[in-house]
Biopython code that builds the backbone (N, CA, C, O; Angstrom):
import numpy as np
from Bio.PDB.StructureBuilder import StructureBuilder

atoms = [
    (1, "UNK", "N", (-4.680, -43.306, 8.563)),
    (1, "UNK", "CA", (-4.918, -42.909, 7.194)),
    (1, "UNK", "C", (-5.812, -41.666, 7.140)),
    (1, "UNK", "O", (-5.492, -40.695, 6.455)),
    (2, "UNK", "N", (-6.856, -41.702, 7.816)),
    (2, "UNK", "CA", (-7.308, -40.347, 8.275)),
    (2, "UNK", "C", (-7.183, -39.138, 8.844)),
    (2, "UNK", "O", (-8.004, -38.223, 8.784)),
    (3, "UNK", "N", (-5.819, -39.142, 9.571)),
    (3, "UNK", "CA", (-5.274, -38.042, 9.887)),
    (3, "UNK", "C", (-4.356, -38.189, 9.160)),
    (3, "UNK", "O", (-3.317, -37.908, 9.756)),
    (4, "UNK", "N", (-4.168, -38.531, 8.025)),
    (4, "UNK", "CA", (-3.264, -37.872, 6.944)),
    (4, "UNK", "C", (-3.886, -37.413, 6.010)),
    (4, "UNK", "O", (-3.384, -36.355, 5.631)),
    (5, "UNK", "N", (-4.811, -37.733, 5.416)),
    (5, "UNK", "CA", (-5.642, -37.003, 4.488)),
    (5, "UNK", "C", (-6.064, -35.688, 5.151)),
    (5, "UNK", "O", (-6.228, -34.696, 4.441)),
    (6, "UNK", "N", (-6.302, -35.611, 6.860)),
    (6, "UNK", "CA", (-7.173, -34.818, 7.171)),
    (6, "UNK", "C", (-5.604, -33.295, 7.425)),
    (6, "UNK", "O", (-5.766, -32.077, 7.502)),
    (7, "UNK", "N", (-4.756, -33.810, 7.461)),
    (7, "UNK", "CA", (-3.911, -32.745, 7.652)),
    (7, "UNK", "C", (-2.988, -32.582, 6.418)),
    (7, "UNK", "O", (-2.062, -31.789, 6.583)),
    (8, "UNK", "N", (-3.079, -33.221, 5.153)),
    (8, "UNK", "CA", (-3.137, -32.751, 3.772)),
    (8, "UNK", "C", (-3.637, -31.978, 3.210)),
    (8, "UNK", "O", (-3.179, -31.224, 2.351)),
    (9, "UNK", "N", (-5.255, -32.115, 3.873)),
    (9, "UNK", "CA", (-6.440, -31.267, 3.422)),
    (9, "UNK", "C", (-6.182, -29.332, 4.036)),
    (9, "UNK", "O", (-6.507, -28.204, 3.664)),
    (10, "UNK", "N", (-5.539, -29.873, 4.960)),
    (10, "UNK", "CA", (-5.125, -28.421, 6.078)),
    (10, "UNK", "C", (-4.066, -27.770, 5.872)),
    (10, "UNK", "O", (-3.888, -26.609, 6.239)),
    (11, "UNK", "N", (-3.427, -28.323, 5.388)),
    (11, "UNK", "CA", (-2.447, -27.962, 4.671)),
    (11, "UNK", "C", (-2.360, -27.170, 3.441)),
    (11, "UNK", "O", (-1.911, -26.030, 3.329)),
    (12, "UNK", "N", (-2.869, -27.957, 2.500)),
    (12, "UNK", "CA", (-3.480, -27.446, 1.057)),
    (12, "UNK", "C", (-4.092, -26.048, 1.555)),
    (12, "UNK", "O", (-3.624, -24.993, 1.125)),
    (13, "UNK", "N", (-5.120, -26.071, 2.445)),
    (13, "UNK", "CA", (-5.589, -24.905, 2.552)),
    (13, "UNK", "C", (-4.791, -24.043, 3.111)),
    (13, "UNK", "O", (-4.792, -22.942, 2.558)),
    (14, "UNK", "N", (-4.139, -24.154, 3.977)),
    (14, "UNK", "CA", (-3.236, -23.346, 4.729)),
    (14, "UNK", "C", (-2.444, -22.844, 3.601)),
    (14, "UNK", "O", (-2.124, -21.663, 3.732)),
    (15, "UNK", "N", (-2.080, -23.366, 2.629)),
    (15, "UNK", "CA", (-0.908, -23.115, 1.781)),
    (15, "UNK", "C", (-1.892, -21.923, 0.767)),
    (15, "UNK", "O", (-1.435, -20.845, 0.386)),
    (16, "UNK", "N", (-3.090, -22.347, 0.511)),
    (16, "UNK", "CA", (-4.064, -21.284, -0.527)),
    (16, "UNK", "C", (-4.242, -20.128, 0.364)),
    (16, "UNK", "O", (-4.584, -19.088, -0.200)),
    (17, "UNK", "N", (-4.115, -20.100, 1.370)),
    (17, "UNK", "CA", (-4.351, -18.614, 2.423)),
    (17, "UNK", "C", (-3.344, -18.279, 2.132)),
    (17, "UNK", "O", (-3.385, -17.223, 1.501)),
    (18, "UNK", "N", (-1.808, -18.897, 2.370)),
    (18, "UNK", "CA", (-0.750, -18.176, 2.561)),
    (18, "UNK", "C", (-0.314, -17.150, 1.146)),
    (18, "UNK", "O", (0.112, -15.995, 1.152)),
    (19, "UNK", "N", (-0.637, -18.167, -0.149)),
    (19, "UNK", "CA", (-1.339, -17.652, -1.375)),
    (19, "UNK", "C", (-1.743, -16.510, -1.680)),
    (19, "UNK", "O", (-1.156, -15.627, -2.306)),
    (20, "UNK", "N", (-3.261, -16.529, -1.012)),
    (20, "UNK", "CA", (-3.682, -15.286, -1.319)),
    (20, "UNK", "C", (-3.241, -13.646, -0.699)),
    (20, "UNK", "O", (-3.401, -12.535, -1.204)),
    (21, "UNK", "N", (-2.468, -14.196, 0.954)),
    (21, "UNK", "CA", (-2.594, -13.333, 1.439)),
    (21, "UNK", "C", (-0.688, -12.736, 1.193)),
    (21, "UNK", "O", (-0.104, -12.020, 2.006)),
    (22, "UNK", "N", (-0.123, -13.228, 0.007)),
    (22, "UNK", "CA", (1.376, -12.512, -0.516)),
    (22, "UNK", "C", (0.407, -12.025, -1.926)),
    (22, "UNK", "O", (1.093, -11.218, -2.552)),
    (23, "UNK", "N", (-0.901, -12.235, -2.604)),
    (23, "UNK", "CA", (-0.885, -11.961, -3.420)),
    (23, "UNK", "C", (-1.662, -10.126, -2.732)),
    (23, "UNK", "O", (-1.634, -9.138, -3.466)),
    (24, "UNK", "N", (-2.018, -10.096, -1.872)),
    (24, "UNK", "CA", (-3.094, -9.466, -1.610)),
    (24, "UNK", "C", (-1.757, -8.290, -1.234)),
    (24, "UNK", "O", (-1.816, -7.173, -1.747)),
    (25, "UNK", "N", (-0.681, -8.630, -0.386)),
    (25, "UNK", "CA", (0.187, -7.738, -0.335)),
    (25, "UNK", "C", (1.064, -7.203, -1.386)),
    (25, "UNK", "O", (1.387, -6.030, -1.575)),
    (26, "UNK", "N", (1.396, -8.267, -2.040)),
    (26, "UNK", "CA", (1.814, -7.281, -3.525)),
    (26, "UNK", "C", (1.483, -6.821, -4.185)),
    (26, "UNK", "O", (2.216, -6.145, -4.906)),
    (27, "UNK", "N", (-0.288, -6.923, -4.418)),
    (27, "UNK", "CA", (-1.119, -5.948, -4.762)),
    (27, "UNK", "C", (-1.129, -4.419, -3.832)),
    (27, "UNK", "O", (-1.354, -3.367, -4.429)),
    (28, "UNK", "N", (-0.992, -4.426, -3.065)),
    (28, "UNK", "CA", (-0.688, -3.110, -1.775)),
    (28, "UNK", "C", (0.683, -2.516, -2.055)),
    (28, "UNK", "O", (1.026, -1.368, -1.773)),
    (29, "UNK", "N", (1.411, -3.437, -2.638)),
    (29, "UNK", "CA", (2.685, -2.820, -2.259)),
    (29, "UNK", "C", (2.813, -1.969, -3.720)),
    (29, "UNK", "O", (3.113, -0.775, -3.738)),
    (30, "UNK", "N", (2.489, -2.908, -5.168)),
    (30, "UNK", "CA", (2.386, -1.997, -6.250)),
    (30, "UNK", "C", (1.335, -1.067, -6.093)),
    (30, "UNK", "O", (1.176, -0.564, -7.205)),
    (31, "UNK", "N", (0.561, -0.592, -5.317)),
    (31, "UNK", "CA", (-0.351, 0.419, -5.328)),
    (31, "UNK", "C", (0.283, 1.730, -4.643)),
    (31, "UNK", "O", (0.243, 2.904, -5.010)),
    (32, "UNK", "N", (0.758, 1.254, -3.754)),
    (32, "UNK", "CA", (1.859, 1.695, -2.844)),
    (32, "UNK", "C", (2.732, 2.863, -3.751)),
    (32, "UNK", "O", (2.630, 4.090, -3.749)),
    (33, "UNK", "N", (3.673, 1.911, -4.559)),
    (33, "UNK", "CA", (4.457, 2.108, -5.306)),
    (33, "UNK", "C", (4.117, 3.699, -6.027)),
    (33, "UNK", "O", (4.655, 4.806, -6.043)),
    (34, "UNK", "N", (3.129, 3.176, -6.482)),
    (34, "UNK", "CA", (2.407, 3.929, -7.863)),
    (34, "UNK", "C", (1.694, 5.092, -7.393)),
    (34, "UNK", "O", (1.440, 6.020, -8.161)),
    (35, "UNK", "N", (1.326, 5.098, -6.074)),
    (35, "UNK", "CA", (0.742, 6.294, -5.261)),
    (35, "UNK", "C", (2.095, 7.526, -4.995)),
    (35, "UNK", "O", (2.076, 8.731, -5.245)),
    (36, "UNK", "N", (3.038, 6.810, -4.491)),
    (36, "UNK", "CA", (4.415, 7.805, -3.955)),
    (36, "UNK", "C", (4.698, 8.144, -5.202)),
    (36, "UNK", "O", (5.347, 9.189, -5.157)),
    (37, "UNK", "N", (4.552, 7.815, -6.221)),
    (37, "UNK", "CA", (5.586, 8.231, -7.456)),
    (37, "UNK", "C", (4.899, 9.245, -7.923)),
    (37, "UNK", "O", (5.403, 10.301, -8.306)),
    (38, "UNK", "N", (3.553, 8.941, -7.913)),
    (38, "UNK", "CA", (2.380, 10.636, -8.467)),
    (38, "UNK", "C", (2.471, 11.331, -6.986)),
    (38, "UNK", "O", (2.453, 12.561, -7.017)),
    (39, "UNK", "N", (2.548, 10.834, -5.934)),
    (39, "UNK", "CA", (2.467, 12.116, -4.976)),
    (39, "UNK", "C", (4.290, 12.769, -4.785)),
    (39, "UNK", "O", (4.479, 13.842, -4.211)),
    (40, "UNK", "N", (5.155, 12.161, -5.201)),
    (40, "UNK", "CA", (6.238, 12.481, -5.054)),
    (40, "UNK", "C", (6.492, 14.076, -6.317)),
    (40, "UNK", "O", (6.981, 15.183, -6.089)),
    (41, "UNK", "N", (5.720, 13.301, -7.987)),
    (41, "UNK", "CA", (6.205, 14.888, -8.746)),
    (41, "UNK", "C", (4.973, 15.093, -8.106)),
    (41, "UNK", "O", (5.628, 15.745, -7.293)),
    (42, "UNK", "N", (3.788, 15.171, -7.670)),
    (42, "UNK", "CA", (2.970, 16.476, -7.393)),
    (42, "UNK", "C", (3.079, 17.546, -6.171)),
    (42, "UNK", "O", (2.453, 18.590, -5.984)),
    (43, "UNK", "N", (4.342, 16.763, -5.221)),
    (43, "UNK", "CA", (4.899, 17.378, -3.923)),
    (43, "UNK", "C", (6.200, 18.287, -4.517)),
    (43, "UNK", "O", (6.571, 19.354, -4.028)),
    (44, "UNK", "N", (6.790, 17.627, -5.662)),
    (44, "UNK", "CA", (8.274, 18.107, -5.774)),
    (44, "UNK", "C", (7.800, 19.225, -6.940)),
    (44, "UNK", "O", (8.650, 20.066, -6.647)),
    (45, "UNK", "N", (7.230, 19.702, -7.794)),
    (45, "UNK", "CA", (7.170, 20.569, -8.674)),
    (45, "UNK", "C", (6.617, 21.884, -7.601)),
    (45, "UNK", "O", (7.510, 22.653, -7.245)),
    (46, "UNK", "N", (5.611, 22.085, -7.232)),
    (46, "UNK", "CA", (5.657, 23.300, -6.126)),
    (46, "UNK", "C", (6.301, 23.786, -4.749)),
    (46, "UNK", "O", (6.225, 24.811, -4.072)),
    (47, "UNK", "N", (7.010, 22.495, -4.648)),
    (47, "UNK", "CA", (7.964, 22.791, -3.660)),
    (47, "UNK", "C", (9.110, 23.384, -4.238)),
    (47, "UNK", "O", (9.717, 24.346, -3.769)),
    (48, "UNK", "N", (9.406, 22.704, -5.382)),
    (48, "UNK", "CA", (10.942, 23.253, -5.856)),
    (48, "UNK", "C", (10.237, 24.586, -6.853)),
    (48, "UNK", "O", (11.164, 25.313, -7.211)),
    (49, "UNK", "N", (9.355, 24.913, -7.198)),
    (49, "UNK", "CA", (9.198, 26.213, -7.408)),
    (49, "UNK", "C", (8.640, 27.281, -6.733)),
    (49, "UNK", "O", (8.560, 28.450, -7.111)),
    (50, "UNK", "N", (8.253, 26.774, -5.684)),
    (50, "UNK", "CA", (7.896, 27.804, -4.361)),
    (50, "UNK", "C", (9.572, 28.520, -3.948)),
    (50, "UNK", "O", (9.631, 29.731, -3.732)),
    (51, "UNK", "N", (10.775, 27.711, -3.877)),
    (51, "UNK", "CA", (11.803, 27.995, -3.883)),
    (51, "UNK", "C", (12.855, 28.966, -4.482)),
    (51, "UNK", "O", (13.658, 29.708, -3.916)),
    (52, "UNK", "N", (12.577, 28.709, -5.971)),
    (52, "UNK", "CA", (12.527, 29.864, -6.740)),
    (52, "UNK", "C", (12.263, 30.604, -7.224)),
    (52, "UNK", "O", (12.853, 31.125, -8.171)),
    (53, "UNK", "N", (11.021, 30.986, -6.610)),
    (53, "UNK", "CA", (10.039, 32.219, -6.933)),
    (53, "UNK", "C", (9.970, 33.123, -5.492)),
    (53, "UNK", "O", (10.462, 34.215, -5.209)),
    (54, "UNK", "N", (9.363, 32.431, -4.923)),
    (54, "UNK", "CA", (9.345, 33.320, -3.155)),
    (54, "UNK", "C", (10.306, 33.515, -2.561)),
    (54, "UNK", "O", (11.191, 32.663, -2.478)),
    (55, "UNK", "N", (10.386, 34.816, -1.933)),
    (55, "UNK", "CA", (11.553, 34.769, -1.319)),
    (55, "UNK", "C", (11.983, 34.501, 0.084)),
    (55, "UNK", "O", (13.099, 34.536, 0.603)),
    (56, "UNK", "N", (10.586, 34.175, 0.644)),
    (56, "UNK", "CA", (10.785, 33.491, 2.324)),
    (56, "UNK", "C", (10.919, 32.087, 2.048)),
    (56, "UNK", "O", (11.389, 31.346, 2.912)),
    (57, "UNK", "N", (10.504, 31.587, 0.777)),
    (57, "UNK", "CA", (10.829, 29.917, 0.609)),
    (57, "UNK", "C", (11.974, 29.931, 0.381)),
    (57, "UNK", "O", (12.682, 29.105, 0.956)),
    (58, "UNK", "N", (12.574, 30.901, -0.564)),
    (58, "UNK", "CA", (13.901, 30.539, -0.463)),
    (58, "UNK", "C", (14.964, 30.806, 0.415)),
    (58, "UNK", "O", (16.065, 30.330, 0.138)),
    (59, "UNK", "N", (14.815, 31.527, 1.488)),
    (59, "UNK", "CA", (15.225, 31.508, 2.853)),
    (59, "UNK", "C", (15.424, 31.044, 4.053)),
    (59, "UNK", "O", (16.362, 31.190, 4.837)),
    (60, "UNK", "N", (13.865, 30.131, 4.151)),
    (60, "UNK", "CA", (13.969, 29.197, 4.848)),
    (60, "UNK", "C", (13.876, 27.776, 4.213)),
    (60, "UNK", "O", (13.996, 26.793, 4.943)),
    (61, "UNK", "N", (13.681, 27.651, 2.975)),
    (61, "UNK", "CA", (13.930, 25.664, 3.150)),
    (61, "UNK", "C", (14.906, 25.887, 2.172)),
    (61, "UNK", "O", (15.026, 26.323, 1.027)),
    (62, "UNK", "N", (15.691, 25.307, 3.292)),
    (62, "UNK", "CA", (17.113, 24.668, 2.468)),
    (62, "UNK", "C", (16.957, 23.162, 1.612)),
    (62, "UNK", "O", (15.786, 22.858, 1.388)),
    (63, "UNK", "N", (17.783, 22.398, 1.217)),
    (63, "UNK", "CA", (17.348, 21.719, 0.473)),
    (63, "UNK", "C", (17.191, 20.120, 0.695)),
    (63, "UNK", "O", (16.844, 19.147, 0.026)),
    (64, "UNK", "N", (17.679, 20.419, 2.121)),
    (64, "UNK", "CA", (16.892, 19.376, 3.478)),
    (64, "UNK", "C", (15.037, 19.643, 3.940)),
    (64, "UNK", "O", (14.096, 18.852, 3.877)),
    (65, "UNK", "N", (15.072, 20.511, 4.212)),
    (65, "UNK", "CA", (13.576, 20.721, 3.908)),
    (65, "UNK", "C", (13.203, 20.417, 3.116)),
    (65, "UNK", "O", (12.295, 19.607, 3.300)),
    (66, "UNK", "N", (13.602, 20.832, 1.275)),
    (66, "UNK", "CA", (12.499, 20.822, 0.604)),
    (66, "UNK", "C", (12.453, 19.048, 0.370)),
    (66, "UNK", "O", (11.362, 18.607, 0.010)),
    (67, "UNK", "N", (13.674, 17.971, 0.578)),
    (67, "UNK", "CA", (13.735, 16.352, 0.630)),
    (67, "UNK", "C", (12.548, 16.430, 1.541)),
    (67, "UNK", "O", (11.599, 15.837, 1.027)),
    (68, "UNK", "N", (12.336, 16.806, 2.390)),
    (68, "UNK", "CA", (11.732, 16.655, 3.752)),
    (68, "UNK", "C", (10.458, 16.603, 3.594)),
    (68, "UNK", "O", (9.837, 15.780, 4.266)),
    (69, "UNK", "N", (9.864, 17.328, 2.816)),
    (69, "UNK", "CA", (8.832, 17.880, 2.554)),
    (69, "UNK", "C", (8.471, 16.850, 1.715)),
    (69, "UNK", "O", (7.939, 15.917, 2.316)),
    (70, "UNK", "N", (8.614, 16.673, 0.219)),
    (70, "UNK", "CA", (8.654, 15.978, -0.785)),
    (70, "UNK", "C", (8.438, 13.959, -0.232)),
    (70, "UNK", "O", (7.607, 13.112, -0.560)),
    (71, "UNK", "N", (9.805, 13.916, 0.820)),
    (71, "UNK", "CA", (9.661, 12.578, 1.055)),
    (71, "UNK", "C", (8.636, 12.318, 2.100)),
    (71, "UNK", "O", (8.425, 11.138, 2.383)),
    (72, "UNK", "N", (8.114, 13.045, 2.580)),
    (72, "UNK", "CA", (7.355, 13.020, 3.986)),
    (72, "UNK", "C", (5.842, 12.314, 2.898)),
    (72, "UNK", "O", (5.435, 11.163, 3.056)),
    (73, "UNK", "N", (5.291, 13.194, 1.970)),
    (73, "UNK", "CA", (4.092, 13.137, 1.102)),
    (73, "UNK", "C", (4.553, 11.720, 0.286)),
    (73, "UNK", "O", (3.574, 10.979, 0.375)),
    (74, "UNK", "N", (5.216, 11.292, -0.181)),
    (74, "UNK", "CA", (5.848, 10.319, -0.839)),
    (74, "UNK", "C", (5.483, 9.133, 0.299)),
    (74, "UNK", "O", (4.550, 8.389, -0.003)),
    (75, "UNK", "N", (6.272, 8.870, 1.804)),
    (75, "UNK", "CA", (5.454, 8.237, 2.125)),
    (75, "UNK", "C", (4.834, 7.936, 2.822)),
    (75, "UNK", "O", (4.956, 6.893, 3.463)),
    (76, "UNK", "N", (3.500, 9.175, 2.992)),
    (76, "UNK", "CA", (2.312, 8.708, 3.961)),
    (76, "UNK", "C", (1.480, 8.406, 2.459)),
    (76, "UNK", "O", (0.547, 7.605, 2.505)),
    (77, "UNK", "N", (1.797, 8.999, 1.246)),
    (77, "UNK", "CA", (0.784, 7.975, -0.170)),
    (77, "UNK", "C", (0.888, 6.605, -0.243)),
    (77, "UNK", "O", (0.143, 5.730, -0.683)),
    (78, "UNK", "N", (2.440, 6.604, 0.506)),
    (78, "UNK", "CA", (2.191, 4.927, 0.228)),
    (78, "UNK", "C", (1.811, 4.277, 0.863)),
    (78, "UNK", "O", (1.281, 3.264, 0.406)),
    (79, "UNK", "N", (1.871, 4.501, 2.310)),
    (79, "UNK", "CA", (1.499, 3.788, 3.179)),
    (79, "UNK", "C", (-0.032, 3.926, 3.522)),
    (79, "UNK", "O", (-0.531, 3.159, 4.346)),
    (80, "UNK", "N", (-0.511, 4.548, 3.123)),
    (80, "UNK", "CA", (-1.981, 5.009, 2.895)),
    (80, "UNK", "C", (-2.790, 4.026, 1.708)),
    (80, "UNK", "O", (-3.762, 3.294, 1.894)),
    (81, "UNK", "N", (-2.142, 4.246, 0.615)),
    (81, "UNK", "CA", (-2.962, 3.480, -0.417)),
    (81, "UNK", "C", (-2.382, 1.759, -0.307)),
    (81, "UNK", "O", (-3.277, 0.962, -0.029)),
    (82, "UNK", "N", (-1.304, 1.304, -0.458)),
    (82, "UNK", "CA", (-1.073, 0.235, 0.615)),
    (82, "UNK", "C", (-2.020, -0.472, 1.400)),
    (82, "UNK", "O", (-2.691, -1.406, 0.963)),
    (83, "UNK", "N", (-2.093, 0.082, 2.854)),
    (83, "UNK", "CA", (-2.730, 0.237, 3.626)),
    (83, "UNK", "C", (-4.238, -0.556, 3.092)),
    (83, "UNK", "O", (-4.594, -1.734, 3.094)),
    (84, "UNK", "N", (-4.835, 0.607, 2.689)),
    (84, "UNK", "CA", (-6.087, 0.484, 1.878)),
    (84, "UNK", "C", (-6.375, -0.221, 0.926)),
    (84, "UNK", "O", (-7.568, -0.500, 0.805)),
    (85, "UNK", "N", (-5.385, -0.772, -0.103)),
    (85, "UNK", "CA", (-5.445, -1.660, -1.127)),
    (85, "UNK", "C", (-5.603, -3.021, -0.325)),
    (85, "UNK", "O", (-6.633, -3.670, -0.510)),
    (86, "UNK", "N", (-4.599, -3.505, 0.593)),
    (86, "UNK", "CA", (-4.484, -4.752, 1.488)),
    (86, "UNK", "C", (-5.511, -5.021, 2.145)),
    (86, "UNK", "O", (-5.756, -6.216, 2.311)),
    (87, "UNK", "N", (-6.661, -3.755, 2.866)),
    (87, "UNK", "CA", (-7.742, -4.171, 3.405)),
    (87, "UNK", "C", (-8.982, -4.485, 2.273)),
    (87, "UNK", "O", (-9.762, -5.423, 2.437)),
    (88, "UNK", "N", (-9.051, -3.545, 1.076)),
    (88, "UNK", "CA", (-10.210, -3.605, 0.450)),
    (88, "UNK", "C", (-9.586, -5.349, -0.161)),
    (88, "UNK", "O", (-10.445, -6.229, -0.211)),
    (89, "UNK", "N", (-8.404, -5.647, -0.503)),
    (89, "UNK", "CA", (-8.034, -6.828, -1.378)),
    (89, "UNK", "C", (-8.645, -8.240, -0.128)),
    (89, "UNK", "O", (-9.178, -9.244, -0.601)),
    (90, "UNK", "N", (-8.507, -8.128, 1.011)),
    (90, "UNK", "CA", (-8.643, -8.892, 1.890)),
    (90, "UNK", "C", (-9.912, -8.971, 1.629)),
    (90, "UNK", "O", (-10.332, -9.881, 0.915)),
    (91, "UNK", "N", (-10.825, -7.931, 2.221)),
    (91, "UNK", "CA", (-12.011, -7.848, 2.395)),
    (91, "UNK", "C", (-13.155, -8.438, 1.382)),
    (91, "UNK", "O", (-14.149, -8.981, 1.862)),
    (92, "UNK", "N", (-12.944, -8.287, -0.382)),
    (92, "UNK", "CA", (-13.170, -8.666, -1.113)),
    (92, "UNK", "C", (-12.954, -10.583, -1.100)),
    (92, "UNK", "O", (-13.888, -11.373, -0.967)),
    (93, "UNK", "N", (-11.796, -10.882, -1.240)),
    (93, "UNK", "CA", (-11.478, -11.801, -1.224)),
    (93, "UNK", "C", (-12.086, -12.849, 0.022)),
    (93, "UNK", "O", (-12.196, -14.060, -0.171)),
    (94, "UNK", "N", (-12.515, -12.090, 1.511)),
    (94, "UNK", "CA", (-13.153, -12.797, 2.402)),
    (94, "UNK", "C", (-14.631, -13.331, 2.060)),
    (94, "UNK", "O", (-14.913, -14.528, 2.118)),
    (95, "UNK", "N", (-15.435, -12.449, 1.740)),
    (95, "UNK", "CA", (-16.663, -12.729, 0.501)),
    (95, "UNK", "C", (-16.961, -13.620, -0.337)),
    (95, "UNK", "O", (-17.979, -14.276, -0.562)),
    (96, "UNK", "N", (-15.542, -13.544, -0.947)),
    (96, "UNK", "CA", (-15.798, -14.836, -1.875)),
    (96, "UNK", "C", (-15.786, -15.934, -1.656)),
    (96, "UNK", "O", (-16.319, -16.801, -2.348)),
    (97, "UNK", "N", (-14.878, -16.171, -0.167)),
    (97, "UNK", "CA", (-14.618, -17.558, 0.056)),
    (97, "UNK", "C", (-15.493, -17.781, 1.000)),
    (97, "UNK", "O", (-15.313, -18.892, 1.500)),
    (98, "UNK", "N", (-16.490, -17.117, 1.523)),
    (98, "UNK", "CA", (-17.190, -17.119, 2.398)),
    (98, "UNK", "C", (-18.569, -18.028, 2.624)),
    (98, "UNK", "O", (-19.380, -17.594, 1.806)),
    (99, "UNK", "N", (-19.046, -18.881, 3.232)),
    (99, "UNK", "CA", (-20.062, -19.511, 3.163)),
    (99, "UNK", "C", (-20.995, -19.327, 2.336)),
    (99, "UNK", "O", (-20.931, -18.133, 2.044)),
    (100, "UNK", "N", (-22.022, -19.913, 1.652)),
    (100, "UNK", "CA", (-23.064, -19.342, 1.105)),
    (100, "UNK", "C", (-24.259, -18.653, 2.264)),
    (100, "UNK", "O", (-24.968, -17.697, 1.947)),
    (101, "UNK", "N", (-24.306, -19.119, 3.213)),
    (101, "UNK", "CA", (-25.192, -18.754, 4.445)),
    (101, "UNK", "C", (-24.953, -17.826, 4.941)),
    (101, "UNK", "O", (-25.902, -17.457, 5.633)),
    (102, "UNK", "N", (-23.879, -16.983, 4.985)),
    (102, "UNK", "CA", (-22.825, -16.323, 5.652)),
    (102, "UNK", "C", (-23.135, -14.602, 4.896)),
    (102, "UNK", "O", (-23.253, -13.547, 5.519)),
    (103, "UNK", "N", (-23.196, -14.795, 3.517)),
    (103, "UNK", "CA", (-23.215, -13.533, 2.659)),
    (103, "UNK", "C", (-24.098, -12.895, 2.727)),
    (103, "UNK", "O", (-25.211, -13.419, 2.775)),
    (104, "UNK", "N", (-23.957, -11.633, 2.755)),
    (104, "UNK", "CA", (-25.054, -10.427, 3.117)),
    (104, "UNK", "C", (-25.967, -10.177, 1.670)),
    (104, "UNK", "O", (-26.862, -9.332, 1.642)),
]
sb = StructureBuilder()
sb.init_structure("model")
sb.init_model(0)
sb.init_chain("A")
sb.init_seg("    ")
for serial, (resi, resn, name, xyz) in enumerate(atoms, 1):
    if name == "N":
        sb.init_residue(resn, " ", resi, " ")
    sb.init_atom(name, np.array(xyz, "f"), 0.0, 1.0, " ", f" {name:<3s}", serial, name[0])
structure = sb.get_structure()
């Protein structure tokens, strides 16, 4: 009877980690999201008018480059703020659940 309560109890918890830590990534992933989409027009408006204004831009980037360019910034934002959202969301969240003895 005691090792069923005691691996109910482990469970439950196991299941509140697993919890937090899809909530902590879909928080990363909409940050994610929302980072590529502002770095995507702030990559694609001077790229695509560097194109039609200059005339070595428009010589050398064809319009594989200028994807290239555009998607490259698109996603190291995401994977960057991502990245960073998932650790600060973790990190926060370790704190809280954290011993009282334990906290700085």
């Amino acid at each position: 009877m005691a090792k069923n309560v005691a691996q109910s109890a482990t469970l439950a918890s196991l299941d509140q980690k697993l919890a937090l830590a899809k909530r902590c990534s879909h928080e990363g992933v909409v940050a994610g999201a929302k980072a590529a989409i502002v770095a995507t027009i702030a990559t694609a408006i001077p790229t695509l008018a560097s194109v039609r204004m200059l005339s070595w831009a428009k010589a050398n980037l064809n319009h594989t480059a200028q994807a290239l360019i555009i998607s490259t910034a698109a996603g190291a934002a995401y994977f960057i703020v991502a990245d960073k959202t998932v650790l600060a969301t973790a990190r926060k969240n370790s704190f809280k659940h954290a011993p009282n003895n334990m906290e700085a």
